[in-house]
LOFIZA-130808 format. One record per residue (C-alpha): residue number from 1; residue in three letters; x, y, z. Coordinates in nm, 3 decimals, padded with zeros to 5 digits. Each point is the difference from the previous one (the first is absolute). Example, Ala and Ser with C-alpha at 12.3 -4.5 7.8 and 13.67 -1.06 7.14 Angstrom:
BEGIN
<kedren><n>1</n><res>Ala</res><X>01.230</X><Y>-00.450</Y><Z>00.780</Z></kedren>
<kedren><n>2</n><res>Ser</res><X>00.137</X><Y>00.344</Y><Z>-00.066</Z></kedren>
This chain:
BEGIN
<kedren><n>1</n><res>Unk</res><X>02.885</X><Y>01.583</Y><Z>-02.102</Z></kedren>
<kedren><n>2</n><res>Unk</res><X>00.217</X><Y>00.178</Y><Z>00.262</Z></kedren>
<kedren><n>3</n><res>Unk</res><X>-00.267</X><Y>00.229</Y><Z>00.114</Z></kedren>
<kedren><n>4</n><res>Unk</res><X>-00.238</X><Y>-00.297</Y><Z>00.031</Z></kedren>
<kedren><n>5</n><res>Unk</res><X>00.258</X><Y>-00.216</Y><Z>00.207</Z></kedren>
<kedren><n>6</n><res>Unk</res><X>00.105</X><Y>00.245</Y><Z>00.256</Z></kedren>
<kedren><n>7</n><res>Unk</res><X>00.323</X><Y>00.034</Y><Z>-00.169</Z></kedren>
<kedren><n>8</n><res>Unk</res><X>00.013</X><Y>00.393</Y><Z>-00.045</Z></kedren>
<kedren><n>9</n><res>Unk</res><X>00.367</X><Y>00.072</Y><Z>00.038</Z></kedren>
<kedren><n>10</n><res>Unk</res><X>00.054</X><Y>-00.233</Y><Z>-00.350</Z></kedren>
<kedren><n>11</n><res>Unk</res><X>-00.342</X><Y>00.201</Y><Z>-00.112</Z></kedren>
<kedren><n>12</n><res>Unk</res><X>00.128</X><Y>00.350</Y><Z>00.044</Z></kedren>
<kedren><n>13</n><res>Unk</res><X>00.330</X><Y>-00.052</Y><Z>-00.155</Z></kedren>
<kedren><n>14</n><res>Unk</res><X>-00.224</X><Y>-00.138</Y><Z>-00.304</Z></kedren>
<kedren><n>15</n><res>Unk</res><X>-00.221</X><Y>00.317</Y><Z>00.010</Z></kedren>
<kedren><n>16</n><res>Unk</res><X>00.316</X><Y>00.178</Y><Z>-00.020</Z></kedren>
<kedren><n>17</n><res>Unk</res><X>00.163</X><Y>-00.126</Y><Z>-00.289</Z></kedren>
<kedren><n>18</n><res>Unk</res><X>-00.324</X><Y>00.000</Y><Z>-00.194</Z></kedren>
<kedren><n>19</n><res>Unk</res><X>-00.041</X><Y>00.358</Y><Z>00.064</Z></kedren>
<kedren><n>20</n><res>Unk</res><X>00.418</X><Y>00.093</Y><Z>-00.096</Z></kedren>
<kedren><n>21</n><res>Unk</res><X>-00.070</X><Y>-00.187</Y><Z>-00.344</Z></kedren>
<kedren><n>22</n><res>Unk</res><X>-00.297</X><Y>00.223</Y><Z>-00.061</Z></kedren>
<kedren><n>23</n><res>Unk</res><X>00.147</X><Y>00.295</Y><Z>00.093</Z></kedren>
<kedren><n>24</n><res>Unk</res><X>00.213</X><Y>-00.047</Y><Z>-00.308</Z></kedren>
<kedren><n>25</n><res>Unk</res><X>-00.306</X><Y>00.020</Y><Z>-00.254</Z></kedren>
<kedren><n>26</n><res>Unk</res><X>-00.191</X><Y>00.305</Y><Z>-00.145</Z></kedren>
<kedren><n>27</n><res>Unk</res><X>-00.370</X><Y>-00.205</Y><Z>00.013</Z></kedren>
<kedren><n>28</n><res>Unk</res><X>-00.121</X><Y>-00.095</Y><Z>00.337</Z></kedren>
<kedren><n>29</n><res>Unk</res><X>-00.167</X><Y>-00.358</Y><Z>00.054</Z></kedren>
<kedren><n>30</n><res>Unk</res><X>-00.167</X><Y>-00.150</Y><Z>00.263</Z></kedren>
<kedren><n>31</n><res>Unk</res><X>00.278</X><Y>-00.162</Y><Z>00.111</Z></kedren>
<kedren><n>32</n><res>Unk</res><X>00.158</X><Y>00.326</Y><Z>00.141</Z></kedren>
<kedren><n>33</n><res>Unk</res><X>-00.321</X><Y>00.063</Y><Z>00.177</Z></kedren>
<kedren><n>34</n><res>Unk</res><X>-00.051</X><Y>-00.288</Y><Z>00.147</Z></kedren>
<kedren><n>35</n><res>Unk</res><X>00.354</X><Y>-00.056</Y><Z>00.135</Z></kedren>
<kedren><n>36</n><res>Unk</res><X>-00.018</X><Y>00.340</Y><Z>00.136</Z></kedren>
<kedren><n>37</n><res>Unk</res><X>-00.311</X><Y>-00.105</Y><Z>00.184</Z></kedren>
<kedren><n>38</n><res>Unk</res><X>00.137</X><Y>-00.298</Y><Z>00.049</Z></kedren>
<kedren><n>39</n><res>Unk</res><X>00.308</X><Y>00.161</Y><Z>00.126</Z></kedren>
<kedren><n>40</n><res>Unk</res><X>-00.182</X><Y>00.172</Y><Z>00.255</Z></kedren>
<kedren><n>41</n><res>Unk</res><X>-00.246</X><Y>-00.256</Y><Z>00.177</Z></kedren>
<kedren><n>42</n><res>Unk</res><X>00.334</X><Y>-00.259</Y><Z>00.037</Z></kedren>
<kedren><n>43</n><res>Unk</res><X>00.196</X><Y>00.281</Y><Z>00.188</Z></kedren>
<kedren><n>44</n><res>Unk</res><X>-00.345</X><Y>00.055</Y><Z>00.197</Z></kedren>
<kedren><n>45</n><res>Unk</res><X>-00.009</X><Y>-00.365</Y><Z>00.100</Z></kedren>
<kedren><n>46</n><res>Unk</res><X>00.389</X><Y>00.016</Y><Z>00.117</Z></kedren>
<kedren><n>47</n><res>Unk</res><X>-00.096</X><Y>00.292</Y><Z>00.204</Z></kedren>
<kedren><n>48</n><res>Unk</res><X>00.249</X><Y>00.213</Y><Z>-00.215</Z></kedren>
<kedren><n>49</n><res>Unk</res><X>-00.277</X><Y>00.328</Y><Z>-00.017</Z></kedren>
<kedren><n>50</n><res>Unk</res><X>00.201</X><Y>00.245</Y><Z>-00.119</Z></kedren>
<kedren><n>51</n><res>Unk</res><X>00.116</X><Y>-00.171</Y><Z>-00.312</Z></kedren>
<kedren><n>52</n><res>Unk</res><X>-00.360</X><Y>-00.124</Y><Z>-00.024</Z></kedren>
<kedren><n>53</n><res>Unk</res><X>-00.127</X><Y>00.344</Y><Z>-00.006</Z></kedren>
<kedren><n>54</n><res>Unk</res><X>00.213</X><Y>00.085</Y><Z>-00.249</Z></kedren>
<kedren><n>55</n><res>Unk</res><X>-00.096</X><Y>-00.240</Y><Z>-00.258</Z></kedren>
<kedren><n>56</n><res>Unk</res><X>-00.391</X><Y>00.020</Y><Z>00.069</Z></kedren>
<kedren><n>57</n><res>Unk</res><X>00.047</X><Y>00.413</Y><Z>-00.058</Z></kedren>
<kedren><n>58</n><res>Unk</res><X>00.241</X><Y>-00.108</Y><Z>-00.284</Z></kedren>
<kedren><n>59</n><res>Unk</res><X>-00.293</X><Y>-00.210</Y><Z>-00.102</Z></kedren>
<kedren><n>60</n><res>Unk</res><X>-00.264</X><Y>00.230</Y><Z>00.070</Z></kedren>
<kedren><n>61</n><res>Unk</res><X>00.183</X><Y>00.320</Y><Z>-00.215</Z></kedren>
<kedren><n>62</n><res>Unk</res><X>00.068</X><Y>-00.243</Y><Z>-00.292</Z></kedren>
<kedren><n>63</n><res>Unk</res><X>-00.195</X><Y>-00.007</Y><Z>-00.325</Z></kedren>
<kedren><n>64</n><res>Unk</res><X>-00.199</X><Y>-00.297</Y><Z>-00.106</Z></kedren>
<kedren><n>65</n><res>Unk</res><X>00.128</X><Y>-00.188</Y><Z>-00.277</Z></kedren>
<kedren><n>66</n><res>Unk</res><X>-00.115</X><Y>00.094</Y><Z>-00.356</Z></kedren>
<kedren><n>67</n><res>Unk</res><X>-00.417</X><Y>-00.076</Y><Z>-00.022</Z></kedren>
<kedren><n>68</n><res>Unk</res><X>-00.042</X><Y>-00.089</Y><Z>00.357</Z></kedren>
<kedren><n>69</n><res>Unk</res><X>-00.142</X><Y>-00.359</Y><Z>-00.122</Z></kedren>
<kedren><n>70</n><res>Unk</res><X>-00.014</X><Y>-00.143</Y><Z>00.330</Z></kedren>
<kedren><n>71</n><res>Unk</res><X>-00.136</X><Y>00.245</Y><Z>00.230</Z></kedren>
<kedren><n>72</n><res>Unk</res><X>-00.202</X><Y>-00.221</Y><Z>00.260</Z></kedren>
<kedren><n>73</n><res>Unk</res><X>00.390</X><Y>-00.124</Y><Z>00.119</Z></kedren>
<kedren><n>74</n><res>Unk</res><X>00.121</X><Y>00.368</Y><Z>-00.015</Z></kedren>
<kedren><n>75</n><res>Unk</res><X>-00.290</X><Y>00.063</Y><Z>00.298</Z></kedren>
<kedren><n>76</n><res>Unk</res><X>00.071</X><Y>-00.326</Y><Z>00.198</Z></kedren>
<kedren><n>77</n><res>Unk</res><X>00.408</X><Y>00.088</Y><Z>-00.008</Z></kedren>
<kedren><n>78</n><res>Unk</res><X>-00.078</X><Y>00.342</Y><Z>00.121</Z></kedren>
<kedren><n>79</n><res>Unk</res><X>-00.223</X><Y>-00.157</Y><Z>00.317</Z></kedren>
<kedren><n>80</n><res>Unk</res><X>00.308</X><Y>-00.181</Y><Z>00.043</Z></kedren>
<kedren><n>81</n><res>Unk</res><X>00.178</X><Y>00.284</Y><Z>00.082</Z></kedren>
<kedren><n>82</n><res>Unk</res><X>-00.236</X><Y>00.148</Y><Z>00.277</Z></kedren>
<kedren><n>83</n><res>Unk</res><X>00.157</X><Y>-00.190</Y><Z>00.251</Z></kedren>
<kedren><n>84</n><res>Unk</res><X>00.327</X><Y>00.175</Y><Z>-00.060</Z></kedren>
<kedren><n>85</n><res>Unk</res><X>-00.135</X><Y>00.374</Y><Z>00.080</Z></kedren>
<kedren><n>86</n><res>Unk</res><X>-00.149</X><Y>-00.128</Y><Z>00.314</Z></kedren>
<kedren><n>87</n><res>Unk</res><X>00.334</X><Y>-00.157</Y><Z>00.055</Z></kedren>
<kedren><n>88</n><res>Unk</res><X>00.162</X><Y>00.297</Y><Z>-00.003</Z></kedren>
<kedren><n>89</n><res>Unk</res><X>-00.161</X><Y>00.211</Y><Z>00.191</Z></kedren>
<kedren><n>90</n><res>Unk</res><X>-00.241</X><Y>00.147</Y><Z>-00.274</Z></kedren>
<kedren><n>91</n><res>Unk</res><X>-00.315</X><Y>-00.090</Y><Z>00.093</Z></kedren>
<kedren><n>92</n><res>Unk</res><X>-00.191</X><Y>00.281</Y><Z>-00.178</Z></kedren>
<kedren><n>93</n><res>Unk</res><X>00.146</X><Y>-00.160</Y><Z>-00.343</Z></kedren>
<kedren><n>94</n><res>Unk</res><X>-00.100</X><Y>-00.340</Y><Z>00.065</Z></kedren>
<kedren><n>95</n><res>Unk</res><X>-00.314</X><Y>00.112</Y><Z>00.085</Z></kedren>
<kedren><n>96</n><res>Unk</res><X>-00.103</X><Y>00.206</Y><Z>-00.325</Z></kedren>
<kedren><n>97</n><res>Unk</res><X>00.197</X><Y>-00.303</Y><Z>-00.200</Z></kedren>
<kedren><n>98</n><res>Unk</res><X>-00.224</X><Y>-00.192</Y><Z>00.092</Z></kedren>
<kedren><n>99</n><res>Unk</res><X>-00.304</X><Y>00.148</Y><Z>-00.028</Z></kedren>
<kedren><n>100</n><res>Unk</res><X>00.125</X><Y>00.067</Y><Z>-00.371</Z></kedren>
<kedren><n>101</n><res>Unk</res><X>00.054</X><Y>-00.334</Y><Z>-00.003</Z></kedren>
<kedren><n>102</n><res>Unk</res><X>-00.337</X><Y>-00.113</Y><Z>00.076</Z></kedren>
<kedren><n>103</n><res>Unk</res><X>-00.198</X><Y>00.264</Y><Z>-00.198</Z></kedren>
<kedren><n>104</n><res>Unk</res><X>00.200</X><Y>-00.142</Y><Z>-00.342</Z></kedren>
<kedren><n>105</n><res>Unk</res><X>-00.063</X><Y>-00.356</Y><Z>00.157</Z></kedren>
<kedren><n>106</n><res>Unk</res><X>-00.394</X><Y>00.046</Y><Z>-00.110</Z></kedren>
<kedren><n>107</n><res>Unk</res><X>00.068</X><Y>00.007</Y><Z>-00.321</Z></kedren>
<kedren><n>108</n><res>Unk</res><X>00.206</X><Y>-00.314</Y><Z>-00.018</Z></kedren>
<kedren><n>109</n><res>Unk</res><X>-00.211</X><Y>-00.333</Y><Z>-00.007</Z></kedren>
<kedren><n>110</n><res>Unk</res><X>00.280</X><Y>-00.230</Y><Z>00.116</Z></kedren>
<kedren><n>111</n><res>Unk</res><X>-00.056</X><Y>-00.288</Y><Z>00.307</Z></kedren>
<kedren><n>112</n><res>Unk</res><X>00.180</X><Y>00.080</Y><Z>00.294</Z></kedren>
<kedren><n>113</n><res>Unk</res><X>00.041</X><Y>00.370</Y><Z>-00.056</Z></kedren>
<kedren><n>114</n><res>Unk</res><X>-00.240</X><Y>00.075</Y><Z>00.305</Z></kedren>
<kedren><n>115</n><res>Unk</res><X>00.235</X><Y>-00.279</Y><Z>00.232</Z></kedren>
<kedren><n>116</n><res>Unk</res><X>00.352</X><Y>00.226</Y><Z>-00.152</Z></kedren>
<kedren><n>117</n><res>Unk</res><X>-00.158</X><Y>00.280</Y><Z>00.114</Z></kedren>
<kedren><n>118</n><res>Unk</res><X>-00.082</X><Y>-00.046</Y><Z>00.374</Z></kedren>
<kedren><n>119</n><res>Unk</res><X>00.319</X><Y>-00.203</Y><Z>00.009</Z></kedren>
<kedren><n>120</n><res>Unk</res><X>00.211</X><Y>00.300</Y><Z>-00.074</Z></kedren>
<kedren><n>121</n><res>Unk</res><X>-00.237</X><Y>00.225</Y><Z>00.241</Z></kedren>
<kedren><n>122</n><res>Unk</res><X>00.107</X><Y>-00.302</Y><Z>00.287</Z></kedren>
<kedren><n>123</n><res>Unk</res><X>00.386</X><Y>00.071</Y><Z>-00.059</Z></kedren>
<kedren><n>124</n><res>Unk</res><X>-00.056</X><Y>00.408</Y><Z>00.006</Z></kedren>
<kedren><n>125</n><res>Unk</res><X>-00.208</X><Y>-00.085</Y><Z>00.336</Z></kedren>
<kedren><n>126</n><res>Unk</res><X>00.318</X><Y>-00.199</Y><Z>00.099</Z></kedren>
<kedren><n>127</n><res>Unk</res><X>00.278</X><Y>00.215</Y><Z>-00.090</Z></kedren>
<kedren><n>128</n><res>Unk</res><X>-00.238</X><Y>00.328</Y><Z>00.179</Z></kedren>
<kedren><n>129</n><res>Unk</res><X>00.029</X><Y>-00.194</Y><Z>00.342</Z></kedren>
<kedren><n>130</n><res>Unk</res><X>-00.393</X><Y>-00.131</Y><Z>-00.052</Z></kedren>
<kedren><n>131</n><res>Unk</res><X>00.067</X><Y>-00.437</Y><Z>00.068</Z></kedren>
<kedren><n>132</n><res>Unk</res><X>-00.377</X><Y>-00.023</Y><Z>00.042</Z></kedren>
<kedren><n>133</n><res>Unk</res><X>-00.095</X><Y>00.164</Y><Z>-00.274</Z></kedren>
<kedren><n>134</n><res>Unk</res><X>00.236</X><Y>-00.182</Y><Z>-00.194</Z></kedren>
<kedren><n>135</n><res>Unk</res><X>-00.107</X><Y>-00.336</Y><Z>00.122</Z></kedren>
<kedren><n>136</n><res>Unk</res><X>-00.352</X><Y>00.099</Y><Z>-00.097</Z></kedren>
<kedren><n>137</n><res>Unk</res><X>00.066</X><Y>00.072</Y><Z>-00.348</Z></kedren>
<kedren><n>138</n><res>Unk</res><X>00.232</X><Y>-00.265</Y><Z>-00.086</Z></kedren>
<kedren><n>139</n><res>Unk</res><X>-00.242</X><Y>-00.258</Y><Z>00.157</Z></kedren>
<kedren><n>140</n><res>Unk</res><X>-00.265</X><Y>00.218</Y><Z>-00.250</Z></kedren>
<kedren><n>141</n><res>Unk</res><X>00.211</X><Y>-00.024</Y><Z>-00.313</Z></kedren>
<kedren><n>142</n><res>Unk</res><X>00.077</X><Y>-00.423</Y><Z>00.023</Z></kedren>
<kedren><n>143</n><res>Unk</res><X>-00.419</X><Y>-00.064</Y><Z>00.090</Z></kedren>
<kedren><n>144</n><res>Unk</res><X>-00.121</X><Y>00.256</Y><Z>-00.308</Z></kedren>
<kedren><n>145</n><res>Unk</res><X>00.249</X><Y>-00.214</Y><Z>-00.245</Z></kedren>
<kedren><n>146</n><res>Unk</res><X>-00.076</X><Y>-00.320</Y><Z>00.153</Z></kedren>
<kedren><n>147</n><res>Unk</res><X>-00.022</X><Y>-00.206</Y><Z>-00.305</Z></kedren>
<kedren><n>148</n><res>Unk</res><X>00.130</X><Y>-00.344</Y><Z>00.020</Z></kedren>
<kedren><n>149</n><res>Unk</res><X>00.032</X><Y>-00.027</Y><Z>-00.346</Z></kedren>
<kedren><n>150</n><res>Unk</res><X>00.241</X><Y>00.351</Y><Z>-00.049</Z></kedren>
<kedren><n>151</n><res>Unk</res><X>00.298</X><Y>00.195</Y><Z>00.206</Z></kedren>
<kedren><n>152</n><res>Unk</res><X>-00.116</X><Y>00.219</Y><Z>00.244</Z></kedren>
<kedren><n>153</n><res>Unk</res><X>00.284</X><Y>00.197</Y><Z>-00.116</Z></kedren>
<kedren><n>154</n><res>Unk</res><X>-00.002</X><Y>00.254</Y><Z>-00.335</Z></kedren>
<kedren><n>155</n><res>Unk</res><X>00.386</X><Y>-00.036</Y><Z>-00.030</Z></kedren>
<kedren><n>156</n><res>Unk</res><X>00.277</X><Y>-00.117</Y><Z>00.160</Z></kedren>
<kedren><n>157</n><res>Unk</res><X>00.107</X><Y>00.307</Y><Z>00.177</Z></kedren>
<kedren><n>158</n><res>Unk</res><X>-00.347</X><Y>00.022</Y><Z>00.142</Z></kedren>
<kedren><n>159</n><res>Unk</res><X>00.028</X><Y>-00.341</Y><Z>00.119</Z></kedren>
<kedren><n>160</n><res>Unk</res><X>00.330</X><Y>00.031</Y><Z>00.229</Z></kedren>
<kedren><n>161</n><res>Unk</res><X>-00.108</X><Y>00.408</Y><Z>00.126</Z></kedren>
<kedren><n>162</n><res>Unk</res><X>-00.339</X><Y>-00.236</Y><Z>00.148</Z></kedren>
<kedren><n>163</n><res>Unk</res><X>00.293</X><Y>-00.263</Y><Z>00.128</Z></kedren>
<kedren><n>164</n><res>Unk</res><X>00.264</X><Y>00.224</Y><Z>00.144</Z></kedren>
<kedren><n>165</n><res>Unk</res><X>-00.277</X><Y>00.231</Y><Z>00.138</Z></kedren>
<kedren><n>166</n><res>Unk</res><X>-00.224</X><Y>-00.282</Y><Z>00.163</Z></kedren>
<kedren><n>167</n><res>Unk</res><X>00.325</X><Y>-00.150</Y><Z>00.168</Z></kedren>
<kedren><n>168</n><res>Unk</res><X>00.058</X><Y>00.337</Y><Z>00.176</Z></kedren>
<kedren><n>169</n><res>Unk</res><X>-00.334</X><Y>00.124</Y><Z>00.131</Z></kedren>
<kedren><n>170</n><res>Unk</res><X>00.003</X><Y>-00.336</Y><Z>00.155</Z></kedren>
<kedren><n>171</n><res>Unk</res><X>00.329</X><Y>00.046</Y><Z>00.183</Z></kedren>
<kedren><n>172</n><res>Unk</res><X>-00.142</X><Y>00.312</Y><Z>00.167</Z></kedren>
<kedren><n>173</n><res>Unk</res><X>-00.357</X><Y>-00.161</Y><Z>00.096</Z></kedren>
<kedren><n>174</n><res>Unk</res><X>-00.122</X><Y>-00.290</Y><Z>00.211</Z></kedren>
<kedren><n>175</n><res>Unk</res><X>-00.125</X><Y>-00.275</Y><Z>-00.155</Z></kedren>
<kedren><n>176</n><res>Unk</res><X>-00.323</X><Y>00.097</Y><Z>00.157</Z></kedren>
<kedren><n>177</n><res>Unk</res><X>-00.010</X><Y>00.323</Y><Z>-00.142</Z></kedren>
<kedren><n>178</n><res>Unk</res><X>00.142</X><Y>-00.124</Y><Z>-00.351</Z></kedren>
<kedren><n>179</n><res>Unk</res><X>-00.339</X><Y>-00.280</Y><Z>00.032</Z></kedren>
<kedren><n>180</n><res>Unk</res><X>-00.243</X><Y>00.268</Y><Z>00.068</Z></kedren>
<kedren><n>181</n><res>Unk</res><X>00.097</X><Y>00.255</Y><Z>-00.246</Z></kedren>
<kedren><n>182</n><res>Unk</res><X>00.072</X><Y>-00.262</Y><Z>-00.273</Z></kedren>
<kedren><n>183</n><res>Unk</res><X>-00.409</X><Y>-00.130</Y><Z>00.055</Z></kedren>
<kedren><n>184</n><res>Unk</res><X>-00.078</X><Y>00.382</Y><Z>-00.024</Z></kedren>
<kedren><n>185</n><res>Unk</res><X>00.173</X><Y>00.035</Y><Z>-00.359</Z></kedren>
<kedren><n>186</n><res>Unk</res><X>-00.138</X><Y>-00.282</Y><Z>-00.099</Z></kedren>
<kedren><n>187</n><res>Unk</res><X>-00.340</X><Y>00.058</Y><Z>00.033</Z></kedren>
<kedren><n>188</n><res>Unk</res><X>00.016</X><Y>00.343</Y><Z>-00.230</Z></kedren>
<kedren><n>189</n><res>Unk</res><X>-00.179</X><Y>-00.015</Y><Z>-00.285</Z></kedren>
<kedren><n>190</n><res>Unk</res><X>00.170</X><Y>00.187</Y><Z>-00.302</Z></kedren>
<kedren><n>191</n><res>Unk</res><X>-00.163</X><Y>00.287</Y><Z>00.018</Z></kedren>
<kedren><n>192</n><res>Unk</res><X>00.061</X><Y>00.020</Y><Z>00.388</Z></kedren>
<kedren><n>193</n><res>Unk</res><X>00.376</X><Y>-00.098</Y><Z>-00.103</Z></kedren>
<kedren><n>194</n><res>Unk</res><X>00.066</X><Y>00.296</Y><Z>-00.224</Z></kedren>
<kedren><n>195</n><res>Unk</res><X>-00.187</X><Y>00.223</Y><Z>00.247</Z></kedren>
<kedren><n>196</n><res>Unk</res><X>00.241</X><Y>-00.082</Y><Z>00.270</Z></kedren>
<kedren><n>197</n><res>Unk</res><X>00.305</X><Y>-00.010</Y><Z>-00.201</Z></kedren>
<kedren><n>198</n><res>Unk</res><X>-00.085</X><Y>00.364</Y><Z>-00.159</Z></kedren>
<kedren><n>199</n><res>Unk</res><X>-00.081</X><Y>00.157</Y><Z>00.346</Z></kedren>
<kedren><n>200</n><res>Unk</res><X>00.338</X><Y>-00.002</Y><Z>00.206</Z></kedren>
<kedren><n>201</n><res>Unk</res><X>-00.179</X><Y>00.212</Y><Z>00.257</Z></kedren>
<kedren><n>202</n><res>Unk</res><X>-00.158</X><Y>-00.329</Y><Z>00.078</Z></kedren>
<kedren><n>203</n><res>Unk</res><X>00.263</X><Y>-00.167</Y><Z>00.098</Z></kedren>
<kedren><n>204</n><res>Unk</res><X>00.054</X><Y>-00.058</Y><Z>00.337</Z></kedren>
């Protein structure tokens, strides 16, 4: 709830505490590994990188829980996460993340997992200094999930990385520039989307 209202100081501390009570145990859940990645995209939206970093490698290095039920959320948390490399100067990580991301992506039938996908590729293209590219692809990832009847957004964390990210492209462009690039994005189809969003030399 936290995450989704903007609220991630009260979030993190949350993330925190859930993750001390599991370090106590001998039998990971899913709680611990989703607080960790939890963890790390609420220190990414307080512009705290370095203890975001840690958490998404902590997240990253970690074992998933016992029979790995829910795998299709394991691959959207690590998208998540992209962001965070890029972020921090690591560009070549984000990069290969998230083309890993997207080759298990095509093997998951899930709606909106093509819209997650080009949204996290619009926050590594805004974190890597690219606010055109980024406008493109976020503009992409709202029109291929544009379903009045559903979120555009897979999860909550996706939801406020499109926010946050949106909110500061647009403080470094003109409105005529945001306008323009906006129609662009919008007029990819999904294929063109993913395209884009998987080749960063592209991106200019």
């Amino acid at each position: 709830v936290d995450t989704t209202l903007t609220d991630q100081a009260p979030a993190a501390r949350i993330w925190s505490e859930i993750i001390s009570i599991q370090e106590g145990t001998t039998d990971p859940s899913w709680a611990g590994s989703s607080a960790l990645s939890g963890l790390a995209t609420s220190y990414l939206l307080l512009d705290r990188i370095p203890q975001a970093l840690e958490a998404a490698n902590r997240y990253l290095s970690a074992s998933p829980p016992h029979g790995d039920r829910l795998v299709w959320w394991r691959h959207t948390a690590t998208l998540e996460l992209v962001p965070i490399f890029a972020a921090a100067n690591l560009p070549d990580v984000a990069t290969e993340l998230l083309h890993e991301g997207a080759r298990k992506m095509r093997g998951i039938a899930m709606q909106n997992i093509e819209s997650h996908l080009v949204c996290i590729a619009g926050g590594i293209a805004f974190w890597t200094e690219k606010p055109h590219a980024a406008v493109r692809l976020l503009s992409a990832s709202i029109a291929i999930a544009n379903d009045p009847t559903v979120s555009p957004f897979l999860t909550p964390a996706h939801g406020r990385i499109f926010a946050q990210t949106v909110a500061r492209v647009r403080a470094r462009l003109s409105e005529q520039e945001t306008r323009s690039l906006r129609e662009q994005g919008r007029r990819m189809s999904v294929e063109e989307a993913l395209r884009y969003a998987l080749s960063d030399s592209d991106w200019s």
